[in-house]
C-alpha positions as CSV (number, residue, x, y, z in Angstrom):
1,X,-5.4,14.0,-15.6
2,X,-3.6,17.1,-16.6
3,X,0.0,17.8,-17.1
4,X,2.7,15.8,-19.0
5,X,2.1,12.1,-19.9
6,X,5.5,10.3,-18.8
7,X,4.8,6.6,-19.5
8,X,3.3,5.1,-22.7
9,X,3.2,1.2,-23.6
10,X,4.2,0.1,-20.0
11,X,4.9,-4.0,-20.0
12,X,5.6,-5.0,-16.8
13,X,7.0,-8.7,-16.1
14,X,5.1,-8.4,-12.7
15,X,8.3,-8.9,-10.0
16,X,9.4,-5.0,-10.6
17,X,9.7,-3.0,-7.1
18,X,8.8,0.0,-9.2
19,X,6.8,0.7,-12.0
20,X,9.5,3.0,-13.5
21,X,12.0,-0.6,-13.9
22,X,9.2,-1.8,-16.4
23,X,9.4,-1.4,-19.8
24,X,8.4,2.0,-21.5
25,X,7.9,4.7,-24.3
26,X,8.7,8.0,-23.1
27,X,6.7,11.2,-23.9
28,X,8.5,12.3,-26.8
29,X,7.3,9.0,-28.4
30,X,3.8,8.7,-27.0
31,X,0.5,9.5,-29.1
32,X,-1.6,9.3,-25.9
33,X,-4.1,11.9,-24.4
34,X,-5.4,11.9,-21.0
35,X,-8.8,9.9,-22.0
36,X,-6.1,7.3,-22.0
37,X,-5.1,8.1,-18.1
38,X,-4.4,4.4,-16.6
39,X,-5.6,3.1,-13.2
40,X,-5.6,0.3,-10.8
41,X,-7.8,-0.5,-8.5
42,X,-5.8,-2.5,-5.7
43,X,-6.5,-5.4,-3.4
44,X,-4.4,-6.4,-0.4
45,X,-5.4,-9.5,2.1
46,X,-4.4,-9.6,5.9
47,X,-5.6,-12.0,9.0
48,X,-7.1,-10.9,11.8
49,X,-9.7,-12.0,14.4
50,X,-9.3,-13.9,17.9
51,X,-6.0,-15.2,18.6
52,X,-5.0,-14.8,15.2
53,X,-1.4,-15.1,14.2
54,X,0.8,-14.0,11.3
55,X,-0.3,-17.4,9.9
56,X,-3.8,-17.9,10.5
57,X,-6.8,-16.2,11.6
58,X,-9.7,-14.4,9.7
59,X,-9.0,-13.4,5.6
60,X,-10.0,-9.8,5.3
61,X,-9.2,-8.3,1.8
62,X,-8.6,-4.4,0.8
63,X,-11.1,-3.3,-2.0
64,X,-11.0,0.1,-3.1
65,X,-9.7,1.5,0.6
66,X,-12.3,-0.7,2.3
67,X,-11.4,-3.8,4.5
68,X,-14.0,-6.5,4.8
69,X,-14.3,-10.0,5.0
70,X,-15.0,-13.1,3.1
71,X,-17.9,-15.3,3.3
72,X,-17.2,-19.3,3.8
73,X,-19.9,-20.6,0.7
74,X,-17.8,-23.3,-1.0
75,X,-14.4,-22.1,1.4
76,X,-12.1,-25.0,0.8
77,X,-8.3,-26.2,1.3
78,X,-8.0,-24.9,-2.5
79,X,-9.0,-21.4,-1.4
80,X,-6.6,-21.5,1.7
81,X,-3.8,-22.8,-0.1
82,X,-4.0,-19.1,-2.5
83,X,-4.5,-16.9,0.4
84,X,-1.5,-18.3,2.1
85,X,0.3,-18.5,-0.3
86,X,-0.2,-14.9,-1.1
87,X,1.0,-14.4,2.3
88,X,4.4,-15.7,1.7
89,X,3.9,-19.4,3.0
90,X,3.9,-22.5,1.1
91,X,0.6,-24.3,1.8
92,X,-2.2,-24.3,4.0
93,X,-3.2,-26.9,7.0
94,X,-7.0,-26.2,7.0
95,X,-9.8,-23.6,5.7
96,X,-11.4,-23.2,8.9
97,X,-15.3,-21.9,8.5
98,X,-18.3,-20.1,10.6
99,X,-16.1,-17.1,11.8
100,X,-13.9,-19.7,13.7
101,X,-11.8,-16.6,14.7
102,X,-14.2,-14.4,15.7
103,X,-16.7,-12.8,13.3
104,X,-15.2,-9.2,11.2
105,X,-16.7,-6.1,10.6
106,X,-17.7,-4.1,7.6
107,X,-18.6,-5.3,3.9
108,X,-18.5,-8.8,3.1
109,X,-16.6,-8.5,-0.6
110,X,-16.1,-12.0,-1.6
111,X,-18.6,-15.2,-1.5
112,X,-18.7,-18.4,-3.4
113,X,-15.0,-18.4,-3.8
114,X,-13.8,-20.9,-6.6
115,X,-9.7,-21.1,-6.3
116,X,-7.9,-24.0,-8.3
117,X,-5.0,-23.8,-6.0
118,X,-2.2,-22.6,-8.7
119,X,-3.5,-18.8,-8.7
120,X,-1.7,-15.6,-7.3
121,X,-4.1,-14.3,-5.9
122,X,-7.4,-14.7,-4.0
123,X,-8.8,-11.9,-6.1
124,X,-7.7,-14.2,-8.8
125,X,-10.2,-16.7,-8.0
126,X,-13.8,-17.0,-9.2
127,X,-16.0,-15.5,-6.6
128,X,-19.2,-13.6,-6.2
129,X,-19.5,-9.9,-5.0
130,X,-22.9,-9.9,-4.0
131,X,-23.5,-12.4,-0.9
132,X,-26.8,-13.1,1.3
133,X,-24.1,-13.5,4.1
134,X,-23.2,-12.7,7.7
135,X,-20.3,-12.6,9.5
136,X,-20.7,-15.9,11.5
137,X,-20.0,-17.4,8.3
138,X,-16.8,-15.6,8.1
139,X,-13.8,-17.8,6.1
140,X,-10.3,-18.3,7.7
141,X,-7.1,-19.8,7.0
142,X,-4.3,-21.7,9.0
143,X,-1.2,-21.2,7.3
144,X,1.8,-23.8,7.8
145,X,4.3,-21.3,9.4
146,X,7.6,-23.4,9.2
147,X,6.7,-24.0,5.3
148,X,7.9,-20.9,3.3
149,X,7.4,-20.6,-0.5
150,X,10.3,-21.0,-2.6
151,X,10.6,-17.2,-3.5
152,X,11.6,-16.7,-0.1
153,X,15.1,-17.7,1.3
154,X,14.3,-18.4,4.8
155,X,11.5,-18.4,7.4
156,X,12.8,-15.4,9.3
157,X,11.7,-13.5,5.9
158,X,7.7,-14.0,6.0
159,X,8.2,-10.4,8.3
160,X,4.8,-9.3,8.8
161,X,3.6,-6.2,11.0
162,X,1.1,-5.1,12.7
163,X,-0.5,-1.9,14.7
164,X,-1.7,-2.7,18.8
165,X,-1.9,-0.3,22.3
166,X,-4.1,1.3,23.9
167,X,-7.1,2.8,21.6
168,X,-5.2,1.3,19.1
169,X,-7.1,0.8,15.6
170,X,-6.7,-1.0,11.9
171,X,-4.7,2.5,11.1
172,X,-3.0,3.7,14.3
173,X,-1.5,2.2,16.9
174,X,2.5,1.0,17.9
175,X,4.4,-0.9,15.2
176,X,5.0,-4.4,15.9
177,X,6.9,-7.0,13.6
178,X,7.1,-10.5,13.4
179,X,10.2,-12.5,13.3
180,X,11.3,-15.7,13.7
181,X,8.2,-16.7,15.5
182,X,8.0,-13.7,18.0
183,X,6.4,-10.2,17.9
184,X,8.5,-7.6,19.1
185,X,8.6,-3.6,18.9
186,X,10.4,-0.9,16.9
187,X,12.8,1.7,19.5
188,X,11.9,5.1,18.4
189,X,15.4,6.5,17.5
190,X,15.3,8.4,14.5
191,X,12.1,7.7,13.9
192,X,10.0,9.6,11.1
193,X,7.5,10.4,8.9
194,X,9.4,8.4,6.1
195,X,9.8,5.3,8.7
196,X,5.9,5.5,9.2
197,X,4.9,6.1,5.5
198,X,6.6,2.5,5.1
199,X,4.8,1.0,7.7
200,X,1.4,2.6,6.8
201,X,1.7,1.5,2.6
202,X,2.5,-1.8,4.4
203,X,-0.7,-2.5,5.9
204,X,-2.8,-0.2,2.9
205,X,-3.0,2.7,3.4
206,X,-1.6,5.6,0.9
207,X,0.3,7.8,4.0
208,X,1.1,8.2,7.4
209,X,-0.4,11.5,9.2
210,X,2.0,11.0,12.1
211,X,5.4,9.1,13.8
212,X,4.8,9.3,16.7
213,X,7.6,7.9,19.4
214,X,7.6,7.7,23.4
215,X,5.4,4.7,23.7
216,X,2.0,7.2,22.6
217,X,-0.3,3.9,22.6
218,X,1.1,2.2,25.8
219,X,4.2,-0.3,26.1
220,X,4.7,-3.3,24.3
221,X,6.2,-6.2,25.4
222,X,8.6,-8.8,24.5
223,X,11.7,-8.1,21.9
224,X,12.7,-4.9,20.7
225,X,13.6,-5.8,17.4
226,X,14.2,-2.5,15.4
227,X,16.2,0.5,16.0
228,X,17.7,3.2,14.1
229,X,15.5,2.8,11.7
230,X,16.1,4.5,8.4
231,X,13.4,4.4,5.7
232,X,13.5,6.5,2.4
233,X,9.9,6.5,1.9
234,X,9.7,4.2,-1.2
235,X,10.4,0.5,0.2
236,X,8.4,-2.3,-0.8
237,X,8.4,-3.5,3.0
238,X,9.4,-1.7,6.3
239,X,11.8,-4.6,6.8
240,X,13.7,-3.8,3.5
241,X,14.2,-0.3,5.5
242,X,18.4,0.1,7.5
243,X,18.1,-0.8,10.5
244,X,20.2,-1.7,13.6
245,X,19.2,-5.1,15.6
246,X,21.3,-3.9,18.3
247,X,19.5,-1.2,21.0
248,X,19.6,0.3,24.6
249,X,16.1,1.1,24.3
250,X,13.2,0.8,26.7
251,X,9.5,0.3,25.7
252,X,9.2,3.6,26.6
253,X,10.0,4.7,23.5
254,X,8.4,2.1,21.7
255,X,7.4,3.6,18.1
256,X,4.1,3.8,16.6
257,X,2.1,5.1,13.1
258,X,-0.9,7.0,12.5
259,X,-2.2,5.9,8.7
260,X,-5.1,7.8,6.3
């Protein structure tokens, strides 16, 4: 890079909401040079496919800005238990194989999966990159959605969103969250560019291109569950955003994202 170097000697505990709450030298103290830049390459995991659910349905990972799936050689109640897990819940029911929710699109990433049950992550795991895979051999989870992990205080916390409408896709479409059991829509009042940036480093991606409001990708249905929304731009989750429960919205203005 070029420019200042702000951060030397970062030690992280891991549970920070920011890197700048970890541990640091400052520049007046660092000896670095920028053949020392740091990086990350990040992963994210989601469930999709046919009748999926916030609890179960196809495990799709994020490696290096590309979704794809994994493949079900050796998928086991082991591997479940880390993926949902990672998704906020507690334990796993079963580690459905053979694309039982539909087969994915795109790369195949992982293969041969090897979890001991106690890790973080999936990407934790042992697995395989290269695969002689197809997607009818897709791996899936079913989550137990009444069983929270501990670091959680209540069910009504696993919040989980998602993009749907008309011509809807994985990075535009209108903003639905999950809570309590029910999907349900976000009113556009006030809604912004900040608001979407939220949603969009939610599901992925770096930024939102666009808010827009007025229903753009059709009307949902069921609860409206969000309005007012306020977002600074740098929550964790859209849910951690201020919001108002209370509305005298239609699904005419139902709120939606455009991610890149």
């Amino acid at each position: 890079g070029t420019g200042p170097i702000l951060m030397d000697n970062v030690r992280c505990r891991g549970s920070e909401a920011k890197l700048q709450y970890c541990s640091s030298t400052s520049q007046q103290n660092s000896y670095c040079g920028h053949h020392e830049d740091a990086s990350v390459s990040c992963a994210t995991i989601r469930l999709r496919g046919e009748n999926a659910t916030p609890s179960e349905g196809r495990v799709e990972v994020l490696q290096n800005g590309v979704w794809g799936t994994v493949c079900d050689n050796g998928w086991d109640i082991d591997d479940a238990t880390v993926v949902c897990r990672q998704l906020g819940y507690s334990r796993a029911l079963s580690a459905p194989r053979r694309a039982a929710y539909g087969q994915g699109t795109g790369p195949i990433l992982m293969t041969y999966v090897r979890c001991r049950g106690s890790e973080a992550k999936l990407q934790d795991c042992i697995f395989v990159a290269n695969h002689n895979c197809a997607h009818h051999g897709d791996a899936s989870v079913s989550c137990d959605p009444l069983q929270v992990d501990n670091t959680t205080n209540s069910y009504e916390e696993v919040d989980t969103i998602r993009l749907r409408g008309e011509n809807a896709t994985d990075s535009e479409g209108r903003v639905e969250v999950f809570r309590s059991g029910v999907w349900g829509t976000v009113c556009d009042d006030n809604w912004d560019i900040n608001d979407a940036t939220v949603v969009c480093r939610q599901l992925g991606y770096s930024r939102a291109l666009l808010a827009p409001g007025h229903a753009v990708y059709g009307q949902g249905t069921g609860p409206i569950l969000m309005d007012d929304v306020e977002c600074r731009g740098d929550e964790t989750k859209f849910q951690d955003c201020f919001f108002s429960k209370q509305h005298s919205c239609g699904h005419d203005k139902d709120a939606s994202v455009s991610c890149g």
